[in-house]
C-alpha positions as CSV (number, residue, x, y, z in Angstrom):
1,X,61.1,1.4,49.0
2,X,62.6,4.3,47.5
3,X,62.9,6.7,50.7
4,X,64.2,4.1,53.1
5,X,65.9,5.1,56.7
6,X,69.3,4.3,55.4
7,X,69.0,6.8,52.7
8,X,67.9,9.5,54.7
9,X,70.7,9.2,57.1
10,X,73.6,8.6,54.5
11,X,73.0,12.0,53.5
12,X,71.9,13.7,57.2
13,X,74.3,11.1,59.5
14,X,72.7,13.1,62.8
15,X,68.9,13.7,62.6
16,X,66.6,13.6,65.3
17,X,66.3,10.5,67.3
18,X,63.3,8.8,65.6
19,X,63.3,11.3,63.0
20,X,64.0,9.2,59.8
21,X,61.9,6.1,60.0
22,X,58.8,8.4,60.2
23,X,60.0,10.4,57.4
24,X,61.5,8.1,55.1
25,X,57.8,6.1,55.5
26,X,55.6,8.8,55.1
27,X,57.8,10.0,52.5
28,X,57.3,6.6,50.1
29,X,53.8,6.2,50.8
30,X,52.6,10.0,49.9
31,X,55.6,11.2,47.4
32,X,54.3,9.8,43.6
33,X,50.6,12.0,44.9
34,X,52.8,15.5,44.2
35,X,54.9,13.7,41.1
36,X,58.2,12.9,43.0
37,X,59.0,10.2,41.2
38,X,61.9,10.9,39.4
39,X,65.6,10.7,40.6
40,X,65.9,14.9,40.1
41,X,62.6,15.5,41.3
42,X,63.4,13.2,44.9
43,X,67.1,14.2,44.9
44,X,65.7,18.1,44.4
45,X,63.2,17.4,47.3
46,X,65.4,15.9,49.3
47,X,68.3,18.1,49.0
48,X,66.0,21.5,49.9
49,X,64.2,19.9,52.8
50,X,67.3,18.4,54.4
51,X,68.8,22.1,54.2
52,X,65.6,23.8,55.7
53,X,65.4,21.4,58.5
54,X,69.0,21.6,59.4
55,X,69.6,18.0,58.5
56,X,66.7,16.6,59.7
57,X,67.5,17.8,62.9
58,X,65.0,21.0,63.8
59,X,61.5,20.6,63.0
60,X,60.6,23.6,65.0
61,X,61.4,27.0,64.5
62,X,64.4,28.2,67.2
63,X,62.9,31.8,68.2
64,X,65.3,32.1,70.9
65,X,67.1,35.3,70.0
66,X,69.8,37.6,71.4
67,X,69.4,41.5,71.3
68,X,71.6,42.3,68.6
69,X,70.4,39.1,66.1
70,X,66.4,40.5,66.9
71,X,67.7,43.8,65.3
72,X,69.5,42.4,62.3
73,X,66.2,39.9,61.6
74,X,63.5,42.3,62.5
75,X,64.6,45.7,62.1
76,X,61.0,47.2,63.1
77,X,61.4,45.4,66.6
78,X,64.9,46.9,67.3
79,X,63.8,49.3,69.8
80,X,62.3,46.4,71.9
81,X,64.6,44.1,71.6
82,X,66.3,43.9,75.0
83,X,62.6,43.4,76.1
84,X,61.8,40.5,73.6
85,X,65.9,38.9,73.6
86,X,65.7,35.4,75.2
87,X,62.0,35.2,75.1
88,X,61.0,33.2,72.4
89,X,57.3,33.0,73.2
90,X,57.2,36.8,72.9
91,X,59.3,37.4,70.4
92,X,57.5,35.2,68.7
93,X,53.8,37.0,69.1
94,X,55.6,40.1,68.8
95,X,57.4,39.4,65.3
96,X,54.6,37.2,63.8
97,X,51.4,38.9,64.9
98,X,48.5,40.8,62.6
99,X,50.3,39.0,59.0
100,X,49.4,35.8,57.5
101,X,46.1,35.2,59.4
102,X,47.6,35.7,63.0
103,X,45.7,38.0,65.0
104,X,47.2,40.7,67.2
105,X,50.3,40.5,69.8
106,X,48.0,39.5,72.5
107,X,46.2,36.7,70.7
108,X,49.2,34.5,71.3
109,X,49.0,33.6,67.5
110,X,52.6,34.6,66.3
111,X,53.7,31.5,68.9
112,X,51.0,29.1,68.5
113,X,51.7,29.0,64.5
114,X,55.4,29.7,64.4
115,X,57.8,28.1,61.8
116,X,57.1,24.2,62.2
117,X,57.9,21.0,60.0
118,X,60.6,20.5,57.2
119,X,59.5,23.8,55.7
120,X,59.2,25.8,58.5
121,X,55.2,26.2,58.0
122,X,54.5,29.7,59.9
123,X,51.4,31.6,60.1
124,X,47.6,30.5,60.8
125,X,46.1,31.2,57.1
126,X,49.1,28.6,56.2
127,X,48.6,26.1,58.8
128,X,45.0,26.3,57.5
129,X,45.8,25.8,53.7
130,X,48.1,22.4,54.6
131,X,45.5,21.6,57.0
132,X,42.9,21.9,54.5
133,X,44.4,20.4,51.8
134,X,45.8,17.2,54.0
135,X,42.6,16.7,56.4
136,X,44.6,17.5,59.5
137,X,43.6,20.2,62.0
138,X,46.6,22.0,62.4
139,X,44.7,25.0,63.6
140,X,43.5,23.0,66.7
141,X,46.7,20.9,67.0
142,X,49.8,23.4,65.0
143,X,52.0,21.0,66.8
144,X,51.1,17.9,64.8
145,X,52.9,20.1,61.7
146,X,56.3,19.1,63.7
147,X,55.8,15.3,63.8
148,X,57.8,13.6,61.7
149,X,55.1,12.1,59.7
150,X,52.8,14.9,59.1
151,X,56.1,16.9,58.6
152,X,56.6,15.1,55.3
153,X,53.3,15.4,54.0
154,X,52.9,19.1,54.3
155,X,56.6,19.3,52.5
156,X,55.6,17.4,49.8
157,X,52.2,19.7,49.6
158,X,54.2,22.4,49.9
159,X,56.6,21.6,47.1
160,X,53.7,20.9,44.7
161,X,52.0,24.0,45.5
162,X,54.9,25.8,44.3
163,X,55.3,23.2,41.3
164,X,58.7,22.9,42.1
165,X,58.9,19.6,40.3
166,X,59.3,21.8,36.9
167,X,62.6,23.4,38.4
168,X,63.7,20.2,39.4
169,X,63.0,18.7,36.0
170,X,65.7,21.7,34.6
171,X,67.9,20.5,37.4
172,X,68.2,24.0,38.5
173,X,68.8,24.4,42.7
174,X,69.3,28.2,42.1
175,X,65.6,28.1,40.8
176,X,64.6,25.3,43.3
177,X,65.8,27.3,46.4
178,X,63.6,30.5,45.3
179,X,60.3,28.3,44.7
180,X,61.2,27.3,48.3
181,X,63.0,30.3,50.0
182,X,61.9,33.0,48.0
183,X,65.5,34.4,47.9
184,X,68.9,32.2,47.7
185,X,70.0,31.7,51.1
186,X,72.4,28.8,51.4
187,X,72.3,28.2,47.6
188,X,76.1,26.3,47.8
189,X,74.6,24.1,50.6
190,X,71.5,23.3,49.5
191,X,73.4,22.4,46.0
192,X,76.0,20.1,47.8
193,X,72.9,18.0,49.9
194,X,70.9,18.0,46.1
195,X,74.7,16.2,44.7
196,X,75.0,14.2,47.2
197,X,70.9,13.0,47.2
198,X,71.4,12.5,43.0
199,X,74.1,9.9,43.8
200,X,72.3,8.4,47.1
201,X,69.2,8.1,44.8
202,X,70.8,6.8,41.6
203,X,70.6,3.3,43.0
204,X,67.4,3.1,41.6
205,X,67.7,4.0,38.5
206,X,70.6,0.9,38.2
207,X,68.0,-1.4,39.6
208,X,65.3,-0.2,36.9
């Protein structure tokens, strides 16, 4: 195996109870189907998705949110925020409704398809599109998109979607991180977990 447990936790040392084996498993059998194969394109992959999910440790969006934080994150709610702080079910209808195939506040969308998985899936039309292109119903079951298992297959789709293996190839996290973030945030972090997954991985490349 080339994602084993023992990887995963050399570079994350305090994921989510359980969290790895399913990962590490899912991640072997379903990883050469997008092209990562290579020791960039897993150290690349593995490096971004460990920053996303906090070190393998939040596979469900934390909408939880104080006052102040709702105004800095979503300046057009600012003027409800007292009313939404603390609320994460409402905040999260309220911040995600009417965009990326939610329906309106009320439809309860925004919470039902919030940021899930590795990559933080969010939004109905997305759930869909992994859903679609993995044969899981993540429209009737969203949750299933924050199992472990499941979690790494709609990464991996994700990362080939945005052909992220190119980038990788270059050995460019700057250009990584935008595929997958659209911006840079945590570019120094994400390039210290991509380090350290070159040297974890680089085992393999002895034994071959």
């Amino acid at each position: 195996m080339t994602f084993t447990t023992d990887r995963l936790r050399e570079l994350c040392p305090q994921p989510i109870t359980g969290s790895l084996e399913a990962l590490a498993a899912a991640l072997d059998e379903h990883a050469d189907s997008v092209g990562v194969n290579t020791l960039l394109r897993r150290a690349h992959f593995t490096g971004q998705m460990a920053h996303e999910s906090g070190g393998f440790r939040r596979f469900v969006e934390n909408l939880n949110y104080s006052a102040v934080r709702i105004g800095e994150v979503w300046p057009r709610l600012a003027a409800r925020a007292h009313e939404l702080a603390n609320n994460p079910e409402k905040l999260g209808n309220a911040a995600y409704c009417d965009r990326m195939g939610n329906g309106n506040e009320a439809s309860g969308d925004g919470w039902r398809y919030r940021g899930r998985g590795l990559t933080m899936l969010t939004g109905k039309s997305n759930y869909a599109a992994a859903g679609n292109a993995l044969g899981i119903d993540l429209i009737t079951n969203p949750q299933r998109a924050a199992d472990p298992g499941d979690a790494a297959r709609i990464a991996l789709w994700f990362w080939g979607s945005r052909k992220c293996n190119d980038a990788a190839d270059l050995d460019d996290v700057e250009k990584v991180t935008r595929l997958i973030n659209g911006g840079a945030v945590g570019l120094e972090e994400r390039r210290r977990l991509t380090r350290e997954a070159k040297r974890i991985f680089a085992v393999d490349e002895l034994i071959s």
